[in-house]
N, C-alpha and C positions, 0 to 999 in steps of 0.2 A: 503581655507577650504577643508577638504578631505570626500568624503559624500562617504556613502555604495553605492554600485550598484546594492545591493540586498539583500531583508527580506524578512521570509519565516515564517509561521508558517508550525511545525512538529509533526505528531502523530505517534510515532510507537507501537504496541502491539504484545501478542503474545494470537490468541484468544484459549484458551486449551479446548477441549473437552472428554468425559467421553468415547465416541468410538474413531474410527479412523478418521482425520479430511479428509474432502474431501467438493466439493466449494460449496454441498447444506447450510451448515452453515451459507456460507457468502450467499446466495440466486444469487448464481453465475450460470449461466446455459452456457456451450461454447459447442459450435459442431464444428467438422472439417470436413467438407464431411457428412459422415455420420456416421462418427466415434462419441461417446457423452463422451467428458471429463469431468469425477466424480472424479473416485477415485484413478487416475496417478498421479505423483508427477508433480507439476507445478511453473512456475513460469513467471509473467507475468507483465507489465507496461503497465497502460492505462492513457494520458494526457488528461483531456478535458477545453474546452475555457469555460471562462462564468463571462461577465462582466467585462471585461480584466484584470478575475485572471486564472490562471493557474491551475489547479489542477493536482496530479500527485498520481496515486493509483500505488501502487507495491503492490504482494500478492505471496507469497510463501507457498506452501501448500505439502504434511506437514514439517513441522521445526520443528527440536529440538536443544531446550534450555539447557544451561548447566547451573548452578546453585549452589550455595554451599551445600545448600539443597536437590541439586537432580535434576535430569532432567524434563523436559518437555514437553513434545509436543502437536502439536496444529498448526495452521498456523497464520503466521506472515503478517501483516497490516501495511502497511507504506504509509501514507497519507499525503502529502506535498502540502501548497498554497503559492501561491506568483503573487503579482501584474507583467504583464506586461509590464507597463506602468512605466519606469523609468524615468520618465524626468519631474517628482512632486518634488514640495520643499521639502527637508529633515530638513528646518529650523522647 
């Protein structure tokens, strides 16, 4: 029998705002020295453990969307979970 090695629940979004997007929306606060990254274009992956699942936030700020409708912008949420622990019955 041939079993997966991996499932994943995925959320991606694009969250659109009425000003220019920048990471106070997400409640994102980053300093580099003393430098305070707001309102730079960014893009960033942060993985944290918890419970041995995985979690994996990607955040792209700003993005634009193209659309049949029309374009976008906003920044982009990509939220990924997945067990660790591969070695559970798939039965």
């Amino acid at each position: 029998m041939i079993c997966p090695l991996r499932h994943s629940l995925r959320y991606i979004d694009l969250l659109t705002l009425y000003k220019e997007p920048d990471l106070s929306a997400l409640q994102l606060h980053i300093q580099l020295g003393t430098y305070m990254v707001k309102n730079i274009p960014l893009q960033m992956r942060m993985e944290l453990l918890e419970n041995n699942y995985l979690h994996v936030i990607q955040i792209a700020t700003p993005s634009q969307v193209h659309l049949p409708e029309g374009n976008l912008n906003g920044s982009v949420v990509d939220l990924e979970i997945f067990p660790i622990n591969t070695s559970e019955n798939w039965n």
